[in-house]
C-alpha positions as MATLAB code, in Angstrom:
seq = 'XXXXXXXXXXXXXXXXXXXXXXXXXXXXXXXXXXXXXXXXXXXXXXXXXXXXXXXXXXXXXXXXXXXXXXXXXXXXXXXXXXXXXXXXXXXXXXXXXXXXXXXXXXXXXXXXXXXXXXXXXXXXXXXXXXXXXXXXXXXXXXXXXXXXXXXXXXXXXXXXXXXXXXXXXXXXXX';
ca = [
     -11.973    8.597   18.976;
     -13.853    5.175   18.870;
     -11.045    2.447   18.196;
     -13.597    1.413   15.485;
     -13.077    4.965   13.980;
     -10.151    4.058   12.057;
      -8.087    7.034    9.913;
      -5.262    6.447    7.696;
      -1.772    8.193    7.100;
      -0.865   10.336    4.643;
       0.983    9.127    1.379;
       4.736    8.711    1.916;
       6.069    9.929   -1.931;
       8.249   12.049   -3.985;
       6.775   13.839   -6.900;
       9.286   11.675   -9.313;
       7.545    8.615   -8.075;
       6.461    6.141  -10.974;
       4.537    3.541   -9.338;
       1.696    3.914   -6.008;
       1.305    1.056   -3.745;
      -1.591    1.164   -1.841;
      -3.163   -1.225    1.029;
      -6.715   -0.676    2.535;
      -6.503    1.309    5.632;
      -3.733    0.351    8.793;
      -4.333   -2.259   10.779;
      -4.045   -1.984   14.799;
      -0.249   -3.160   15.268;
       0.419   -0.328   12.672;
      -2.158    2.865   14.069;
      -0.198    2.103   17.178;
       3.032    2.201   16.084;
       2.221    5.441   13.630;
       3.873    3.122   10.260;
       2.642    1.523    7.381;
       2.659   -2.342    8.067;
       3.981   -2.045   11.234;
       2.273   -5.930   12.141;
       5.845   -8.294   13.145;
       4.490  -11.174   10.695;
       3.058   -8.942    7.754;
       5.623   -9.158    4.714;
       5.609   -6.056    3.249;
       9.035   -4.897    4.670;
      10.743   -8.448    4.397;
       9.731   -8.150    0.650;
      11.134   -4.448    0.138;
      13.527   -5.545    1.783;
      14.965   -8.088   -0.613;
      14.110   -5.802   -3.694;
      14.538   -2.308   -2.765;
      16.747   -2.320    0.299;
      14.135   -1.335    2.998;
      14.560   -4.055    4.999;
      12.722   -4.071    8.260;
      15.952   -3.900   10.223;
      16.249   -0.249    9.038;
      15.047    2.975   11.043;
      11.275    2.977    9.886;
      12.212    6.422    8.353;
      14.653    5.209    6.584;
      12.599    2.316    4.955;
      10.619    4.914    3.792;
      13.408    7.095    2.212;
      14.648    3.539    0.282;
      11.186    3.526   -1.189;
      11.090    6.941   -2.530;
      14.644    6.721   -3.481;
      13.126    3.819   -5.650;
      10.549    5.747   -7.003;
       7.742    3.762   -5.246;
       4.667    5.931   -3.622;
       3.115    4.453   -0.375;
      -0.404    4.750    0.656;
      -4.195    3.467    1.505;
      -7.130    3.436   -0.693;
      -9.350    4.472    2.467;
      -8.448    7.911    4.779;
     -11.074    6.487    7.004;
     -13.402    4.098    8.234;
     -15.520    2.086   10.313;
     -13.505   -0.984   10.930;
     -13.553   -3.277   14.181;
      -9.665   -5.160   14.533;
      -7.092   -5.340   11.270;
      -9.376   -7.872    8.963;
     -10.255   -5.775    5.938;
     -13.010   -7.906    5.821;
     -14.627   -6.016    8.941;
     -13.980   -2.517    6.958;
     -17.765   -0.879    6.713;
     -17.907    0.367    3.482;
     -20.583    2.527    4.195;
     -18.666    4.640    6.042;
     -15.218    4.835    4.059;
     -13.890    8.210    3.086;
     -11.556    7.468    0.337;
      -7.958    9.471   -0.294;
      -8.283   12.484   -2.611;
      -6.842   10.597   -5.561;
      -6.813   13.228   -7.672;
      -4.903   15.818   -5.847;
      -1.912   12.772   -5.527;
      -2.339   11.589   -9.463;
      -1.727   15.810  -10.309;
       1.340   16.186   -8.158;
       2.782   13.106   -9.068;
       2.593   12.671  -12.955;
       4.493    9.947  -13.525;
       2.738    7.212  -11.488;
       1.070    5.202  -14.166;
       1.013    1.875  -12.088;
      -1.022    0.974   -8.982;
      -0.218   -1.588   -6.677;
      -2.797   -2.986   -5.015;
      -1.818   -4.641   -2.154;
      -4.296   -7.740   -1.196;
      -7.859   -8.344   -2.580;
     -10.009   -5.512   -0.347;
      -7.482   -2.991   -1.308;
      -7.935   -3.728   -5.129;
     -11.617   -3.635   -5.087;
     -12.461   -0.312   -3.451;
     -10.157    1.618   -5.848;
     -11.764    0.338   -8.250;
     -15.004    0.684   -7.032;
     -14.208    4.242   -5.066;
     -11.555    5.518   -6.910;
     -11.238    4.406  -10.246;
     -14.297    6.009  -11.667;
     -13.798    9.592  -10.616;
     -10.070    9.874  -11.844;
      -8.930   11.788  -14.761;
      -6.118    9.427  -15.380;
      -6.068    5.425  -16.116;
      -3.387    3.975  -14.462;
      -2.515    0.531  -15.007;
      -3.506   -1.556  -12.000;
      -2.036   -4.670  -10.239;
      -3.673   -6.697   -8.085;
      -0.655   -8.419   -5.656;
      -1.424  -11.235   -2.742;
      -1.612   -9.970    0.171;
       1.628   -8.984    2.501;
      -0.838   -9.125    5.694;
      -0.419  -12.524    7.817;
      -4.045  -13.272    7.487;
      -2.780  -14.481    3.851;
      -1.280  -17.725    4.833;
      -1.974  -19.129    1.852;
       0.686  -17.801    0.108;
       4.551  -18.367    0.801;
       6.923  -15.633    1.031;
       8.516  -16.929   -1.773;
       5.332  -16.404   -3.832;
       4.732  -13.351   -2.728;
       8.093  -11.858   -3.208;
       7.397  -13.468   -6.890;
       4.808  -11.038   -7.748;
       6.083   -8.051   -6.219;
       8.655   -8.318   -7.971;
       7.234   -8.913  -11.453;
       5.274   -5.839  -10.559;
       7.766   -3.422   -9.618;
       9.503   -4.346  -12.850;
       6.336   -3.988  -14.898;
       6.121   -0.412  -13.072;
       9.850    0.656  -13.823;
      11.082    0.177  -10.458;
      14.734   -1.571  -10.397;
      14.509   -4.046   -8.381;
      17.874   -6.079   -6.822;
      18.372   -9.628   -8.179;
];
């Protein structure tokens, strides 16, 4: 397949999940390591780390497992697209095959918050997504984990995530 070909993985979830996050479509560092923000610098993990336990020192399996033992779905808007390097900026919306949304919203009836994870991510659901859904989840649109958004601390970040989580019913630590 063309490396510009990008697909996406499937959702990692339990069907008592309560809240979805969901980023655009994996970046390179993650497609080749086969995990969801796999990128050294991006702060996804660092962040569930403090609040949920899935620190990135753990097993990436285990990371997971803290996140559905917290109730928190993980996923992409897109399944696939056309999309030269990690920038979600270079996704071709054109060709972008969205996640059946539906299907996921039916076997897990108790997500009523989406986390949208960065600016491009928040967008396409609801230009993609929200529209054809039977359901009206709340959404929340969160800075960017990825390293291209330096213009937000850690600190900040970690801020919102966690106001987020809470908003969604996820315990968070501290």
């Amino acid at each position: 397949m063309d490396a510009r070909h990008v697909s996406g993985f499937g959702p990692s979830s339990a069907p008592d999940a309560v809240a979805l996050v969901l980023g655009s479509l994996p970046g390179v560092a993650s497609l080749h390591a086969v995990q969801y923000y796999a990128h050294p610098r991006n702060a996804f993990w660092p962040i569930m780390g403090e609040l949920v336990g899935a620190a990135p020192s753990l097993p990436y399996a285990a990371r997971l497992q803290r996140l559905v033992d917290a109730r928190i779905a993980l996923w992409d808007v897109f399944a696939r697209a056309e999309r030269p390097g990690s920038l979600d900026s270079a996704i071709v919306d054109a060709t972008a095959q969205v996640n059946d949304f539906a299907a996921f919203f039916a076997a897990h009836p108790g997500v009523r918050t989406v986390l949208l994870n960065g600016g491009k991510a928040h967008a396409a659901f609801r230009r993609f997504v929200l529209p054809s859904l039977d359901v009206s989840p709340t959404l929340i649109a969160l800075p960017s984990t990825s390293p291209a958004n330096a213009s937000h601390r850690l600190e900040t970040k970690t801020a919102a995530w966690r106001k987020a989580l809470q908003a969604a019913g996820v315990a968070v630590r501290g």
